[in-house]
Biotite code that builds the C-alpha atoms (Angstrom):
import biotite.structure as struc

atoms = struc.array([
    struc.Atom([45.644, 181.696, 95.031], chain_id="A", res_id=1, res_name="UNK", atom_name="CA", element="C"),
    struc.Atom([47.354, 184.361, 92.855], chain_id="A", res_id=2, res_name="UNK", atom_name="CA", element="C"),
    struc.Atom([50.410, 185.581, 94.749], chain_id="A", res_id=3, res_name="UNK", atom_name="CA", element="C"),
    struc.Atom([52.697, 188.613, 93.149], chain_id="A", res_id=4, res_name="UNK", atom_name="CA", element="C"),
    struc.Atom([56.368, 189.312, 93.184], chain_id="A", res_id=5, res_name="UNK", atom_name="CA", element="C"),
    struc.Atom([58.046, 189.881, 95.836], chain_id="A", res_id=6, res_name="UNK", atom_name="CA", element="C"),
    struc.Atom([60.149, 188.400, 98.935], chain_id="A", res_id=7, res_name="UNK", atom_name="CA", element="C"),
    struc.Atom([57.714, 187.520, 102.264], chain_id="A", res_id=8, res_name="UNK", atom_name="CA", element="C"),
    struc.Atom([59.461, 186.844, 105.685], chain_id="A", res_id=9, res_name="UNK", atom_name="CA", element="C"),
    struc.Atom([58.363, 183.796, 107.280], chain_id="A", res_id=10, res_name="UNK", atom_name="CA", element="C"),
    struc.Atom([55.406, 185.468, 109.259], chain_id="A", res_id=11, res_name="UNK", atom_name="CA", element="C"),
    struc.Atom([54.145, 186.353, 105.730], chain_id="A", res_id=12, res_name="UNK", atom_name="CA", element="C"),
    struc.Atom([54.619, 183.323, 104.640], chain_id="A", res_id=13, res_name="UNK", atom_name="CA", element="C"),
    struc.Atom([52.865, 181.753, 107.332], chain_id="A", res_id=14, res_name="UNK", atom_name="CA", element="C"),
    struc.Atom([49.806, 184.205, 106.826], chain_id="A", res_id=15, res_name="UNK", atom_name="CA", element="C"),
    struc.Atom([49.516, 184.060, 103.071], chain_id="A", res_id=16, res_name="UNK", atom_name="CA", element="C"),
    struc.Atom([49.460, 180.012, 102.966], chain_id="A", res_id=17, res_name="UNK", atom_name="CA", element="C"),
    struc.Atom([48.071, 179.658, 106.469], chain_id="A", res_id=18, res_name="UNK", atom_name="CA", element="C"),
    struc.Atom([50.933, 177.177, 107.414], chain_id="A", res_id=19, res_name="UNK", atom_name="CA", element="C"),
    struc.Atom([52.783, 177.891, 110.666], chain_id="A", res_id=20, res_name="UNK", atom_name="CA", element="C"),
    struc.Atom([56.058, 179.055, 110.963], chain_id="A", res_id=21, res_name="UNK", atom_name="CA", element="C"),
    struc.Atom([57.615, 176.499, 112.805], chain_id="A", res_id=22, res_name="UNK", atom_name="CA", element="C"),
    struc.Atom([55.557, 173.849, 110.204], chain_id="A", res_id=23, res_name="UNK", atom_name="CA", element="C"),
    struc.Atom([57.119, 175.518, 107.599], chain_id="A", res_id=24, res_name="UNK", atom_name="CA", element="C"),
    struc.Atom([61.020, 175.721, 109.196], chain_id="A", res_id=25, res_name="UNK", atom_name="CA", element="C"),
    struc.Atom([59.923, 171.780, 109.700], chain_id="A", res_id=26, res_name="UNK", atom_name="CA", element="C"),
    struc.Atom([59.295, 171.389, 105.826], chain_id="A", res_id=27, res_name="UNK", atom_name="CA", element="C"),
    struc.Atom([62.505, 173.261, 104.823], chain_id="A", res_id=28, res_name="UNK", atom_name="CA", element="C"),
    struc.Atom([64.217, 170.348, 106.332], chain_id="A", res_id=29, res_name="UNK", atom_name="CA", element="C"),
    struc.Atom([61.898, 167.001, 104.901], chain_id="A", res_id=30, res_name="UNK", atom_name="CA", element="C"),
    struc.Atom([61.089, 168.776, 101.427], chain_id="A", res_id=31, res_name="UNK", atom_name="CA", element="C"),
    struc.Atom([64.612, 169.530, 99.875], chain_id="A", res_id=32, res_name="UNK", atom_name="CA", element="C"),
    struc.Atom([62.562, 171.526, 96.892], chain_id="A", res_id=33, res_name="UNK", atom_name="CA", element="C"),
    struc.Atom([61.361, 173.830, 99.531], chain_id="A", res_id=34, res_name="UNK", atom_name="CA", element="C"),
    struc.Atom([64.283, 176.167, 99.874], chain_id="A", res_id=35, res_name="UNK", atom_name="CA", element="C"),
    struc.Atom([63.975, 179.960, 100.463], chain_id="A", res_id=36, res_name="UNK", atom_name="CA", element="C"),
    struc.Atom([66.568, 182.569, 100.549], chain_id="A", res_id=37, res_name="UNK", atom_name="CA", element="C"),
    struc.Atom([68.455, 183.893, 103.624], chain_id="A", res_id=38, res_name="UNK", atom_name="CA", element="C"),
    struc.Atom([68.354, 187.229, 103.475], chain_id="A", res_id=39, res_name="UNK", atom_name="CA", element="C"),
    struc.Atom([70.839, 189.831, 105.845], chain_id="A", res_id=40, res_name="UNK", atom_name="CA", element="C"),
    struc.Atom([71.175, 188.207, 109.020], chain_id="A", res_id=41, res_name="UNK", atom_name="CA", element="C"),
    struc.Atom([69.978, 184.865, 108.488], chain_id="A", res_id=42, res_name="UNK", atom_name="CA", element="C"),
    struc.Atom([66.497, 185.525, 107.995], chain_id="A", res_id=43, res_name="UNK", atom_name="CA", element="C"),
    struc.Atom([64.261, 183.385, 105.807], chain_id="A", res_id=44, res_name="UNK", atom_name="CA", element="C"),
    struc.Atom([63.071, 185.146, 102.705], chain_id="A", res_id=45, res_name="UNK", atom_name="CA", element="C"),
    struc.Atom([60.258, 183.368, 100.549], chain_id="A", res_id=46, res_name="UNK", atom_name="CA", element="C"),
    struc.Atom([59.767, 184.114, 96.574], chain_id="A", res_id=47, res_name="UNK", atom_name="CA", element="C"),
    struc.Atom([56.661, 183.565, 94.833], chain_id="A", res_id=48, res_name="UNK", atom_name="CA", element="C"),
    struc.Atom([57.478, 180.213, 93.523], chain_id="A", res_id=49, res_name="UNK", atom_name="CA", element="C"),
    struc.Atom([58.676, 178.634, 97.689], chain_id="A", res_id=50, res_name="UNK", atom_name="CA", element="C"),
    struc.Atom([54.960, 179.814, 98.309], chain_id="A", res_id=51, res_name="UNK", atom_name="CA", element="C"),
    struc.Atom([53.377, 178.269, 95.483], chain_id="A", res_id=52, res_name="UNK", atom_name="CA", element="C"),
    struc.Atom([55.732, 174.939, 96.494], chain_id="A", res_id=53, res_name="UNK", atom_name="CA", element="C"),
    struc.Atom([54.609, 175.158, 99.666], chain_id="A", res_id=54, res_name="UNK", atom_name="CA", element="C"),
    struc.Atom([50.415, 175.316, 98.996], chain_id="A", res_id=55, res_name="UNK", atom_name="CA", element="C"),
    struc.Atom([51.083, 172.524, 97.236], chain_id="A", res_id=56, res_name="UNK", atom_name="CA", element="C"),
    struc.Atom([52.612, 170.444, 99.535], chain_id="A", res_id=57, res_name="UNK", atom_name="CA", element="C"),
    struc.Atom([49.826, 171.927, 101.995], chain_id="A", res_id=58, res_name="UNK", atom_name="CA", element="C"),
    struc.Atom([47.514, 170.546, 99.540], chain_id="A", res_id=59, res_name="UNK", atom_name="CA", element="C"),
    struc.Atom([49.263, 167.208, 99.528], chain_id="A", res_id=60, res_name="UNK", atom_name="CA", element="C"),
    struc.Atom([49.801, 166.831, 103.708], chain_id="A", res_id=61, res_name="UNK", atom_name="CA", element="C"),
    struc.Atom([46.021, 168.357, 104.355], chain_id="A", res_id=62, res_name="UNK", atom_name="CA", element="C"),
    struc.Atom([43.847, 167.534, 101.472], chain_id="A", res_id=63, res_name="UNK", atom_name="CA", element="C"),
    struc.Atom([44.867, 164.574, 99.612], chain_id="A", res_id=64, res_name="UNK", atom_name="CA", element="C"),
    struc.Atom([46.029, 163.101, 103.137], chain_id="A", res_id=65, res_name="UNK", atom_name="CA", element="C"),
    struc.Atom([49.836, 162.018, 101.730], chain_id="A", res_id=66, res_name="UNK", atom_name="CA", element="C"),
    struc.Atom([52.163, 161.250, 104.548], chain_id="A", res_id=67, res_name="UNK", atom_name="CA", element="C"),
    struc.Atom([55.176, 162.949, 104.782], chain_id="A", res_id=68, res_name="UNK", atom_name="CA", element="C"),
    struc.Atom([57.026, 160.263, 102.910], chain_id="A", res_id=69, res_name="UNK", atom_name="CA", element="C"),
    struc.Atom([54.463, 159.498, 100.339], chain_id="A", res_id=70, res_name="UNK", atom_name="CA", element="C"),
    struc.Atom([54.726, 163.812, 99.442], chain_id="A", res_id=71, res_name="UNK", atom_name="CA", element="C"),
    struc.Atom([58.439, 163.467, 99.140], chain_id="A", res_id=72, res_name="UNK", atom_name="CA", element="C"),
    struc.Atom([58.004, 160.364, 97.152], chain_id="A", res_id=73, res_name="UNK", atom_name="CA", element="C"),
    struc.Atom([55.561, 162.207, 95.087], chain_id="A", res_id=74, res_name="UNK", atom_name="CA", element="C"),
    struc.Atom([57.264, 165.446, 94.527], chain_id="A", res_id=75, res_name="UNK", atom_name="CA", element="C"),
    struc.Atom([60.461, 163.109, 93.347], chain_id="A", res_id=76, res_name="UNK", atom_name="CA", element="C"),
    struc.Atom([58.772, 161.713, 90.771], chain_id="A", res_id=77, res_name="UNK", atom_name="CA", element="C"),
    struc.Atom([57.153, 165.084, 89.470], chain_id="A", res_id=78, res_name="UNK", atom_name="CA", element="C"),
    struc.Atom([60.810, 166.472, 89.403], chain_id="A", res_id=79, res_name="UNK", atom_name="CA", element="C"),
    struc.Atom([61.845, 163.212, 87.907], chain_id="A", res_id=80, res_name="UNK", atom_name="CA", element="C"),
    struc.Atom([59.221, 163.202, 84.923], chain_id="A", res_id=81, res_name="UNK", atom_name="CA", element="C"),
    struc.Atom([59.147, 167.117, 84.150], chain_id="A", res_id=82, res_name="UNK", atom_name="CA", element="C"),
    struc.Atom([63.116, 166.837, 83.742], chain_id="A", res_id=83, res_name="UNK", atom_name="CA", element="C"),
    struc.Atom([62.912, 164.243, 81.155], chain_id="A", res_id=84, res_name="UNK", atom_name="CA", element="C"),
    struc.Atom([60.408, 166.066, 79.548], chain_id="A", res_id=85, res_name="UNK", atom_name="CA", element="C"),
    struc.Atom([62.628, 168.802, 79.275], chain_id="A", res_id=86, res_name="UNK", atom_name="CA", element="C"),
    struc.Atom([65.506, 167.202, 78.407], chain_id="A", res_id=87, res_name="UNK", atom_name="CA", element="C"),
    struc.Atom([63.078, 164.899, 75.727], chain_id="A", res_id=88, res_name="UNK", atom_name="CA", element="C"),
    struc.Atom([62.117, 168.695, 74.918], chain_id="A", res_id=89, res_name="UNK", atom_name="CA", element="C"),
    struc.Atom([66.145, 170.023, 73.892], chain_id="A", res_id=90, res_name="UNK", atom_name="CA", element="C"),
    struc.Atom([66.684, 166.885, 71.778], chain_id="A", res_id=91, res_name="UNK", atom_name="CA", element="C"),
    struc.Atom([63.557, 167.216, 69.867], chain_id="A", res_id=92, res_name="UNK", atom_name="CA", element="C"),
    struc.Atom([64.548, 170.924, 69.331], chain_id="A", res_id=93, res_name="UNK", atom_name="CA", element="C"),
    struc.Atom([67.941, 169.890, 68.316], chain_id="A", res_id=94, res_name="UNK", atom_name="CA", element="C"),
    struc.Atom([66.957, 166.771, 65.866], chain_id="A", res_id=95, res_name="UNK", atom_name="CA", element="C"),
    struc.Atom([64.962, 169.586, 64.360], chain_id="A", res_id=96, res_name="UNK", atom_name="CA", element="C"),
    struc.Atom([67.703, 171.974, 64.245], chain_id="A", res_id=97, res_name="UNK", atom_name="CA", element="C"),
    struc.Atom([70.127, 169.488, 62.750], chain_id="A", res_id=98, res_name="UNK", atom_name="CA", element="C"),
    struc.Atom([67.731, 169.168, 60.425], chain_id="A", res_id=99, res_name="UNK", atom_name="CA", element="C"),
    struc.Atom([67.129, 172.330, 59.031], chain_id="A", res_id=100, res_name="UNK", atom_name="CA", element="C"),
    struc.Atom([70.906, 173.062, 58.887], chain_id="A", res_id=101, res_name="UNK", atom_name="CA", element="C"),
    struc.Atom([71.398, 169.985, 56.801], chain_id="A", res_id=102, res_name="UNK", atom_name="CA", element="C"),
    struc.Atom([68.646, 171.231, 54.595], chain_id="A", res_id=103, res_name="UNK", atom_name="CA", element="C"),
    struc.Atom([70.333, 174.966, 54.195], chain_id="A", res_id=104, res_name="UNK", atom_name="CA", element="C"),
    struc.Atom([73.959, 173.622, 53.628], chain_id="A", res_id=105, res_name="UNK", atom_name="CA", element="C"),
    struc.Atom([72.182, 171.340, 51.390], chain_id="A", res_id=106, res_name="UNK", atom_name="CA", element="C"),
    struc.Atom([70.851, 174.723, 49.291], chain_id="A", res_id=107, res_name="UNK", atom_name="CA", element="C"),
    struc.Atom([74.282, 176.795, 49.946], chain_id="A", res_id=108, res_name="UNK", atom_name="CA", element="C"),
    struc.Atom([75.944, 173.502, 48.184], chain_id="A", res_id=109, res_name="UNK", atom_name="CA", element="C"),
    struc.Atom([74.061, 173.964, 45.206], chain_id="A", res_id=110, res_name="UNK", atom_name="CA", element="C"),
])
């Protein structure tokens, strides 16, 4: 589902992922990823990426029949695994970097 830019209200929410409001107030408090912004007021304001979090944890609950626990324990890992990859990513980038600087003061020194 492509969804564009821009802030929904809970009733948009709601219609766009087909997930009721009070389900989704319910997985703002088991899914800590799931975390929209309160606008003026208090209201709950959802960006593109709390939608796309929450069709996938739709997809989880409904379709691949996780429990609730079982989705959180899921969705820990995934944060788990991409944040080593990204942190495996900067210390590539930086062995590299080292690298190359070696390699120019190496050439300046000459």
């Amino acid at each position: 589902m492509k969804v564009e830019d821009k802030l929904f209200t809970i009733g948009q929410a709601a219609n766009t992922t087909g997930v009721r409001p009070y389900v989704l107030r319910y997985w703002e408090k088991e899914f800590s990823l799931l975390r929209p912004i309160k606008g003026d007021g208090g209201h709950r304001l959802y960006r593109k990426e709390d939608i796309e979090k929450i069709l996938y944890i739709k997809e989880l609950l409904h379709h691949k029949k996780y429990s609730i626990a079982g989705a959180k324990k899921l969705l820990l890992e995934e944060t788990k695994e991409r944040k080593t990859a990204a942190k495996t990513d900067w210390y590539k980038l930086l062995k590299e970097l080292k690298k190359e600087l070696r390699g120019l003061l190496t050439t300046l020194e000459k």
